[in-house]
C-alpha positions as a Python dict, from the first residue, in 0.01 Angstrom:
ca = {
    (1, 'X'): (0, 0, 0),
    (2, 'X'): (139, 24, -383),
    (3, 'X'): (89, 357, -563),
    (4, 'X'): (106, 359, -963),
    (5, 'X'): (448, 479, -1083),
    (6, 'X'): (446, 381, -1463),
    (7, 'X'): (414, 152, -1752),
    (8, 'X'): (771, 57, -1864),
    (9, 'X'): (715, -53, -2326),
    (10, 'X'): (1015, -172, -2507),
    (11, 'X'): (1046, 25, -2810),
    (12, 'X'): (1303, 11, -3120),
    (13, 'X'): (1298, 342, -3222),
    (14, 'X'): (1481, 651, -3026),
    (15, 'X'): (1277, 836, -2817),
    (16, 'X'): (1287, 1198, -2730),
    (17, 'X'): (1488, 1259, -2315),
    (18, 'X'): (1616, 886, -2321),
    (19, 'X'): (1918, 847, -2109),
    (20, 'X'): (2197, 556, -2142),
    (21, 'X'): (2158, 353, -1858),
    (22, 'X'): (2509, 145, -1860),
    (23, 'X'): (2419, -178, -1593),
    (24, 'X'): (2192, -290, -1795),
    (25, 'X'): (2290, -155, -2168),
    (26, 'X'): (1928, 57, -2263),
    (27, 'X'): (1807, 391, -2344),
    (28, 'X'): (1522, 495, -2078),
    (29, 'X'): (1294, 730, -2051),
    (30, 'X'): (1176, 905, -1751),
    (31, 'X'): (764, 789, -1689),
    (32, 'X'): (772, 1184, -1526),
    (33, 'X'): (802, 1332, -1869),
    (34, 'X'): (510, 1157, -2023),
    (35, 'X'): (163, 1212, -1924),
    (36, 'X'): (49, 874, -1911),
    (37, 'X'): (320, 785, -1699),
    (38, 'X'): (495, 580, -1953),
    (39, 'X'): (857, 481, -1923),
    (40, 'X'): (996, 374, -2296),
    (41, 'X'): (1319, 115, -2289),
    (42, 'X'): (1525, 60, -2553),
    (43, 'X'): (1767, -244, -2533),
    (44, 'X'): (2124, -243, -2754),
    (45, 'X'): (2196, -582, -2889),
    (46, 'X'): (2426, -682, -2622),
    (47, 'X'): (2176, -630, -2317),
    (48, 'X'): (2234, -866, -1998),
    (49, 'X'): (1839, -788, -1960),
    (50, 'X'): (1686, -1113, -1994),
    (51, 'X'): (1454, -1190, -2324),
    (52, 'X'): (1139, -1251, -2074),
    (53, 'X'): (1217, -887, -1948),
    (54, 'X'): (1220, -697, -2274),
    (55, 'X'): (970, -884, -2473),
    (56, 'X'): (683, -777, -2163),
    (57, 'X'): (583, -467, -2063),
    (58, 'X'): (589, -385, -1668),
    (59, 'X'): (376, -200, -1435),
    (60, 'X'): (576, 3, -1145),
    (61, 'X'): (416, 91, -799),
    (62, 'X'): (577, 269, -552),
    (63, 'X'): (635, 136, -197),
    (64, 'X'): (704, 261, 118),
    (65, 'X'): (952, -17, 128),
    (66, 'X'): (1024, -307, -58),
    (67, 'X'): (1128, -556, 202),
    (68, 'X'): (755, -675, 288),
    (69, 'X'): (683, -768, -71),
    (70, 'X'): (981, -929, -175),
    (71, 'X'): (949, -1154, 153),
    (72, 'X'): (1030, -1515, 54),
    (73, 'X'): (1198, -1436, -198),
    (74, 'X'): (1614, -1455, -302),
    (75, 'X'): (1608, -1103, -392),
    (76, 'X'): (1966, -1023, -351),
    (77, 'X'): (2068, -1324, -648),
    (78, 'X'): (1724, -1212, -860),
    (79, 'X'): (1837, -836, -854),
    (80, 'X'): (2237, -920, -915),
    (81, 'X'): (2132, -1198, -1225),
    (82, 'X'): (1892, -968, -1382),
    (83, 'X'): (2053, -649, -1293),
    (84, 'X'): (1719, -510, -1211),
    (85, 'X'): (1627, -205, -1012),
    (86, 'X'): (1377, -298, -708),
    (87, 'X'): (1130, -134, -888),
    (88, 'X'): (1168, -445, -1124),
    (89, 'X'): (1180, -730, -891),
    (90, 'X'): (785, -587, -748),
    (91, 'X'): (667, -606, -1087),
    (92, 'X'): (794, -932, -1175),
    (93, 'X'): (714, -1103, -795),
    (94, 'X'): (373, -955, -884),
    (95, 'X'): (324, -1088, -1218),
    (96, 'X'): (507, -1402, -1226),
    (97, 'X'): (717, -1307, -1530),
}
């Protein structure tokens, strides 16, 4: 069963509560703090995050656990070359991107 966590938008401009997240070199802010449940990331210049990652927005579910849905897939390799939270991998095994 998935359960709507948020909408993660780049952004360029600062954003009011965004923390530094250091593995992957952006400002984030927490999708708890908006009321549309909307995460805003903001990427410095010399990201790792790949170009098809920032330039999309993402839709986050929440899972009991992620193992069932990331079946068939090389999750360990997608998560260490993207540096991407599991929360990430969903989105993109769901969407292709």
């Amino acid at each position: 069963m998935f359960v709507f966590d948020h909408v993660g938008l780049t952004t360029t401009e600062p954003q009011p509560g965004e923390n530094w997240v250091e593995q992957s070199r952006c400002w984030v802010t927490s999708p708890r703090n908006h009321p549309e449940h909307i995460e805003f990331l903001r990427y410095a210049p010399d990201t790792t995050v790949p170009e098809a990652v920032r330039a999309n927005p993402h839709v986050a579910y929440r899972v009991e656990s992620i193992e069932p849905h990331i079946k068939g897939l090389d999750s360990h390799s997608t998560l260490r070359r993207r540096r991407l939270r599991p929360s990430r991998l969903r989105s993109q095994a769901r969407d292709g991107v």
